[in-house]
C-alpha positions as CSV (number, residue, x, y, z in Angstrom):
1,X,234.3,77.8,52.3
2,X,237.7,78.6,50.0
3,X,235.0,78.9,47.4
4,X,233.0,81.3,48.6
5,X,235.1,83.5,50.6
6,X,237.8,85.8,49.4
7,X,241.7,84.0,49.7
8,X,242.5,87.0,52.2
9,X,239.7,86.6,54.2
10,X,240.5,82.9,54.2
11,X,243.9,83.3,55.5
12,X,242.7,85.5,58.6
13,X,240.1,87.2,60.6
14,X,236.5,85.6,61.1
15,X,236.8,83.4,57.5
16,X,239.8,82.2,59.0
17,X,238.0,81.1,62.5
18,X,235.2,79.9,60.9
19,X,237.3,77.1,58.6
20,X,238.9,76.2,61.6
21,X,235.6,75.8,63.5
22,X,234.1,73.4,60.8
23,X,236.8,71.5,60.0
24,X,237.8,70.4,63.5
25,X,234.6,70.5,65.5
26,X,231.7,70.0,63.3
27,X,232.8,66.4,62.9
28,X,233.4,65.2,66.2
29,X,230.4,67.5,67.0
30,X,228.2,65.8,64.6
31,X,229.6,61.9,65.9
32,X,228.3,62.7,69.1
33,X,224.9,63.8,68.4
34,X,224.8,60.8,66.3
35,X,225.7,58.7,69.2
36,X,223.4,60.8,71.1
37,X,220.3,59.8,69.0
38,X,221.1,56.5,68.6
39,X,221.6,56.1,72.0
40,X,218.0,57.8,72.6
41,X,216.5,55.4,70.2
42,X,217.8,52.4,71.8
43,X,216.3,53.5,75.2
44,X,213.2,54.3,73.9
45,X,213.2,51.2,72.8
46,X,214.0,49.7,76.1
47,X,211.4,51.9,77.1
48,X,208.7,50.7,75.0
49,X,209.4,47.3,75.9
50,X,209.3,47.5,79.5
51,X,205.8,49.2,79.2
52,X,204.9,46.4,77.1
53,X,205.6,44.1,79.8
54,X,204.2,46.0,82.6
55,X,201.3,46.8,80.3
56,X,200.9,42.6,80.0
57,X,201.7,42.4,83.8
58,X,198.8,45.0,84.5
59,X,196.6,42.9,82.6
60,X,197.3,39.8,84.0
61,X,196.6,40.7,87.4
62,X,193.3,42.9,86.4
63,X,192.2,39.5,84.6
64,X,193.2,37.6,87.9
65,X,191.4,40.6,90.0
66,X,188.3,40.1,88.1
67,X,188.2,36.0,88.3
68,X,188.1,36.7,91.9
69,X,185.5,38.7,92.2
70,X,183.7,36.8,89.9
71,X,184.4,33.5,92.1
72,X,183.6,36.0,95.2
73,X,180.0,36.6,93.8
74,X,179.5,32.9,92.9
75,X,180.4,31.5,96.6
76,X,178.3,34.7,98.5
77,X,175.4,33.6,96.2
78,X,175.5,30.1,97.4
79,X,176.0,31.1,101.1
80,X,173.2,33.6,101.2
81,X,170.9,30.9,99.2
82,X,171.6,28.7,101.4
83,X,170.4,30.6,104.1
84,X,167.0,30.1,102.7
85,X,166.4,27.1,102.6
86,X,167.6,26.7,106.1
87,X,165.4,29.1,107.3
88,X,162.7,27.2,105.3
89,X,163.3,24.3,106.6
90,X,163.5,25.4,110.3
91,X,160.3,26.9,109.6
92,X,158.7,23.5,108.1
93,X,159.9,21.5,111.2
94,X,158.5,23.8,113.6
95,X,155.0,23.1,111.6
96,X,155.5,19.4,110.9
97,X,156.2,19.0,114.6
98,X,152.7,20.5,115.5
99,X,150.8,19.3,112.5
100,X,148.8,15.5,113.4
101,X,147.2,15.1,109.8
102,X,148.7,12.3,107.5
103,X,148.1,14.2,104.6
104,X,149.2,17.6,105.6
105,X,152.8,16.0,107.4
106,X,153.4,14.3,103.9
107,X,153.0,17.4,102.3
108,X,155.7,19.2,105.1
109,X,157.6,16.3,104.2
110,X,157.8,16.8,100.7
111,X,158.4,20.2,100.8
112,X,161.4,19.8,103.7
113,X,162.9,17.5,101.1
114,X,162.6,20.0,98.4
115,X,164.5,23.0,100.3
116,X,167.3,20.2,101.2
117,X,167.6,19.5,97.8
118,X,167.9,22.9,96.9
119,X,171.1,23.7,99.2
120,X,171.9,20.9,98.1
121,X,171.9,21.8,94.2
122,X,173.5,25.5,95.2
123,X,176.4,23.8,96.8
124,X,177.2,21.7,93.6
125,X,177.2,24.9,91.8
126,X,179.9,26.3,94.2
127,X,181.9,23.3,93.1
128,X,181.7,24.1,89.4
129,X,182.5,27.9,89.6
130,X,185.3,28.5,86.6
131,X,184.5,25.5,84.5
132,X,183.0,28.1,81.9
133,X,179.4,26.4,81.1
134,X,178.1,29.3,78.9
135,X,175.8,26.8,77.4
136,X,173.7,27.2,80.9
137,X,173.7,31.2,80.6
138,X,171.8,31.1,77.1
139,X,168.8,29.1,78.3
140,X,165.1,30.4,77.5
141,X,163.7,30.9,80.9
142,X,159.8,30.7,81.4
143,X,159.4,33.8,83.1
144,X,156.2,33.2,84.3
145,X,156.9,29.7,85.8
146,X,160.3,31.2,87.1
147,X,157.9,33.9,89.0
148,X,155.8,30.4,90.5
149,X,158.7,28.7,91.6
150,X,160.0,32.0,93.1
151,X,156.4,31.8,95.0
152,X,156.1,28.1,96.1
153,X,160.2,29.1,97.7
154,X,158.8,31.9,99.3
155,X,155.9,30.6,100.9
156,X,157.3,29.7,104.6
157,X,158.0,32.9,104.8
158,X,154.8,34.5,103.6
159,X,153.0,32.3,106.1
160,X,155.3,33.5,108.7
161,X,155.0,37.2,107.9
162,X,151.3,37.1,106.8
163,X,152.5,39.1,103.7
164,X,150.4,38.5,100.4
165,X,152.2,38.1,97.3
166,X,151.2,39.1,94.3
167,X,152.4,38.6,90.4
168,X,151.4,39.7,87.4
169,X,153.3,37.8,83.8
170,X,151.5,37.1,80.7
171,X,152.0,33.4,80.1
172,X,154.7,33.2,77.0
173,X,156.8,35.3,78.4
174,X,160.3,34.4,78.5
175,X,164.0,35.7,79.0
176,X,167.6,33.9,77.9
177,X,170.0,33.4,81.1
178,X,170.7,31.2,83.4
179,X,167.1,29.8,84.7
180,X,168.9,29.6,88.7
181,X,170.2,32.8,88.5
182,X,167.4,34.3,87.4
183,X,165.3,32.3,89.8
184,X,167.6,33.3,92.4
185,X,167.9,36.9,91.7
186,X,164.7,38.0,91.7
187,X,164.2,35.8,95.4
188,X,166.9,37.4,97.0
189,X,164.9,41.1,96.1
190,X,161.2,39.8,96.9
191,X,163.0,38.4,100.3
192,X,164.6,41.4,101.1
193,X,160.9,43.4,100.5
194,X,159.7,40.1,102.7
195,X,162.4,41.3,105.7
196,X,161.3,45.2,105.3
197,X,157.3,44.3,105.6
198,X,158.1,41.8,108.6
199,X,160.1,44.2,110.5
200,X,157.2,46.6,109.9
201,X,154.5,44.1,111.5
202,X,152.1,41.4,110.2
203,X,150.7,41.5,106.6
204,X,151.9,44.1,103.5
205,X,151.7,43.2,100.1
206,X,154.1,42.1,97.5
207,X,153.8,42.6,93.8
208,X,156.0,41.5,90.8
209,X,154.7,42.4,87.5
210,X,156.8,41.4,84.3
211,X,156.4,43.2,80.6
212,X,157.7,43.3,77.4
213,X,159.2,46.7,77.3
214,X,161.3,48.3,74.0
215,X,162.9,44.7,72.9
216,X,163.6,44.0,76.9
217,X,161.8,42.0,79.3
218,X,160.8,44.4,82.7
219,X,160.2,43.1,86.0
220,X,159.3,45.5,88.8
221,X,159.6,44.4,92.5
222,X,157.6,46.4,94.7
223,X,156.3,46.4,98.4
224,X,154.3,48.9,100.6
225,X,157.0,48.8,103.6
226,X,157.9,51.6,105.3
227,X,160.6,52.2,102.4
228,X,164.5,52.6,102.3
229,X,165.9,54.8,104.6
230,X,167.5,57.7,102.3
231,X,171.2,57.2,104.1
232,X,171.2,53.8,103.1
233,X,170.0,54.2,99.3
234,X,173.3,55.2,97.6
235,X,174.6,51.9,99.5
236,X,172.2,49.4,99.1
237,X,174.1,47.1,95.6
238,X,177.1,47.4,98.0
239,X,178.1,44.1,99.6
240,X,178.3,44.4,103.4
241,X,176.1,47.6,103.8
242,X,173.0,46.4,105.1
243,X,171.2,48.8,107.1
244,X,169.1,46.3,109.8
245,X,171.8,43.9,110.4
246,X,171.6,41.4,107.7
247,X,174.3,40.6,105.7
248,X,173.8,42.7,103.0
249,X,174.4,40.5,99.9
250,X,171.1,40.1,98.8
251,X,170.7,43.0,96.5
252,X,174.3,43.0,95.6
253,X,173.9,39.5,94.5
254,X,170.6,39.8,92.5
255,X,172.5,42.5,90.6
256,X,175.5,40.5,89.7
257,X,173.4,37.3,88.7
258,X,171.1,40.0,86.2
259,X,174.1,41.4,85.1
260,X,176.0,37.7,84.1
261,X,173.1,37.3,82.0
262,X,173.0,40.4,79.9
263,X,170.5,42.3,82.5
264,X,170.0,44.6,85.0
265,X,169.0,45.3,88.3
266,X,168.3,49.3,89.6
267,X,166.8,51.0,92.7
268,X,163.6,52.4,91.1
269,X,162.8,54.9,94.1
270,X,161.0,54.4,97.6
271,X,159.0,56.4,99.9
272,X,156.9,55.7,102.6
273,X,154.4,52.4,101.3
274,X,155.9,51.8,98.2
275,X,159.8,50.3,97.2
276,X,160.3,49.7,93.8
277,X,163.3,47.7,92.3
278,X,163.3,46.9,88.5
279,X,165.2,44.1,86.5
280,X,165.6,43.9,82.7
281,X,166.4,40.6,81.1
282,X,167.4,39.8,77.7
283,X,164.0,39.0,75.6
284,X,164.0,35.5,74.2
């Protein structure tokens, strides 16, 4: 400033002041908003490292949140599949108990066997829930021997209901996933449409017809029952929402197995004599 401004003005008045002001504030000014931003920096630093932890915290529980569910859907899967084959085999007593041919009570027999073997094979699953076997969820499943086995299960309670089953799958065609799960998905739906035709009376028909449909396998589950009652529509993939005082799983269920193996499962619309559900499956 004694370079710039005239030596009189330096001496006194404002030139004076404004020496003053910058040689005995400006650097204890300037120290403390140094200290001021380094002191910032350090806490944003802090900062950024707690949200780094909370951030890993976060997604520790969202990654134990989600093996939860994931162990949730595996064990109601084997409860409500076990219910079928119990009800199957109370079913095949009841018969064997009345049925005097040697032939036909062998028959009852094997088949008893069969649906004990089956709870059976669904509780060994339960055991190995976690142990990661991807290798099973990249099988090539037969879709049309799948839809069979789906029938022979499902038997007991088409006799019961004296519903007619009906499927439609061009032999060849086949899906990757899990063959059980799939097997087991697309039961728990044709059961369910079983349960709505029984509660409507005697007889009904059930189809399932399976396609080849832009790179994606399409099976559609339909029945002629008296439909889904609009309330209960936006609720039906949600566990524990049954509207007729089952234990609503089934549907929930089917969707989570689709979805494991790369699928689908949607509520295709209903009205009075026809319910429509549709899966997709990965094309093999």
């Amino acid at each position: 400033m004694n370079h710039i401004l005239p030596a009189s003005r330096v001496q006194e008045g404002v030139g004076h002041w404004l020496i003053f002001i910058v040689d005995w504030i400006a650097p204890p000014l300037a120290g403390v908003l140094l200290a001021g931003a380094l002191l910032y920096a350090h806490r944003a630093r802090r900062l950024h490292a707690a949200e780094q932890a909370a951030a890993q915290v976060l997604a520790e529980r969202l990654a134990g949140t989600e093996r939860r569910q994931a162990i949730w859907v595996i064990a109601a899967a084997v409860a409500h599949d076990v219910k079928n084959p119990l009800h199957n085999l109370a079913l095949l007593v009841e018969e064997l108990s009345d049925e005097r041919e040697p032939a036909a009570r062998e028959e009852l027999i094997r088949r008893i066997r069969e649906n004990v073997t089956r709870a059976s094979d669904r509780l060994s699953e339960l055991s190995r829930a976690g142990k990661g076997q991807d290798s099973e969820i990249d099988q090539i499943v037969d879709l049309a021997g799948a839809l069979e086995m789906v029938r022979e299960r499902l038997s007991p309670t088409l006799q019961e209901t004296a519903a007619v089953l009906h499927i439609e799958c061009p032999r060849g065609l086949s899906v990757r996933g899990d063959a059980h799960a799939v097997r087991s998905a697309v039961e728990n739906v044709a059961a369910n449409a079983l349960e709505a035709l029984h509660a409507r009376g005697p007889g009904g028909k059930l189809s399932l017809r399976a396609a080849r449909v832009d790179g994606v396998v399409e099976l559609v589950v339909q029945d002629d029952g008296p439909g889904v009652p609009e309330q209960l529509q936006p609720r039906l993939f949600t566990p524990f929402s049954s509207g007729d005082g089952g234990t609503g799983l089934g549907l929930a269920i089917a969707r989570a197995l689709a979805r494991a193996g790369g699928g689908d499962l949607i509520f295709a619309g209903s009205a009075s004599g026809r319910t429509t559900f549709r899966f997709t499956f990965q094309a093999a």
